[in-house]
C-alpha positions as CSV (number, residue, x, y, z in Angstrom):
1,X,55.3,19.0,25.3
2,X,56.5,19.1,28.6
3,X,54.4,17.4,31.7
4,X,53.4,20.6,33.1
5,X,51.8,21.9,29.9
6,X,50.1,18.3,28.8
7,X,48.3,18.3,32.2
8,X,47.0,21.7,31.8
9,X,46.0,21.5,28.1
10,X,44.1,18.0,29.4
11,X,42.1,20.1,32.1
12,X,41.4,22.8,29.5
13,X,39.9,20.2,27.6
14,X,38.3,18.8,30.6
15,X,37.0,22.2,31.4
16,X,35.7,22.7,28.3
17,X,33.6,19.5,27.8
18,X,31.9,20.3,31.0
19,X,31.4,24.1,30.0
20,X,30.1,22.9,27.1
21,X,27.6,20.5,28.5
22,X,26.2,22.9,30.6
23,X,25.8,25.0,27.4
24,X,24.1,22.6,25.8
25,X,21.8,21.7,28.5
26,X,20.9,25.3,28.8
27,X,19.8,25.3,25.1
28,X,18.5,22.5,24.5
29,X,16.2,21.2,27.5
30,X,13.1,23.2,28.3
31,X,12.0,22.9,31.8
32,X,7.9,21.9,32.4
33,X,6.5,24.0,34.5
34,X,4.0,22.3,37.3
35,X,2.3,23.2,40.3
36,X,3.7,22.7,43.9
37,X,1.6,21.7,46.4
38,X,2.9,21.6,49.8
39,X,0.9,20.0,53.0
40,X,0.7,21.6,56.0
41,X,-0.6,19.9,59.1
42,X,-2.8,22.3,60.6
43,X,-1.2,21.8,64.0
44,X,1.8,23.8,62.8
45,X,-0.9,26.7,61.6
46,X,-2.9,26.3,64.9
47,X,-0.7,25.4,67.7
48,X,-3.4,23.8,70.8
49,X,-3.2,26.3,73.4
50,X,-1.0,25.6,76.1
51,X,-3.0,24.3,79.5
52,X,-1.6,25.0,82.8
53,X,0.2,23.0,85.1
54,X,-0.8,21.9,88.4
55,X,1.8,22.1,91.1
């Protein structure tokens, strides 16, 4: 086999062992579903009100 065609038939191969894991990891793993709870200071909800400046 030429060089050319050896390197492509080994990234085929490559190719295809990753395809395949992903495949796999598709089938076989079943995600847990959870709940998210995100914490929000409340300063970011309620912004203080902006005092004026003295000049």
């Amino acid at each position: 086999m030429p060089t050319l065609f050896r390197f492509l038939f080994v990234l085929a191969v490559i190719a295809g062992i990753a395809y395949g894991s992903m495949v796999a990891l598709v089938v076989l793993v079943e995600p847990r579903p959870r709940d998210v709870t995100v914490r929000i200071p409340s300063e970011r909800l309620n912004p203080p009100a902006a005092s004026p400046q003295k000049p």
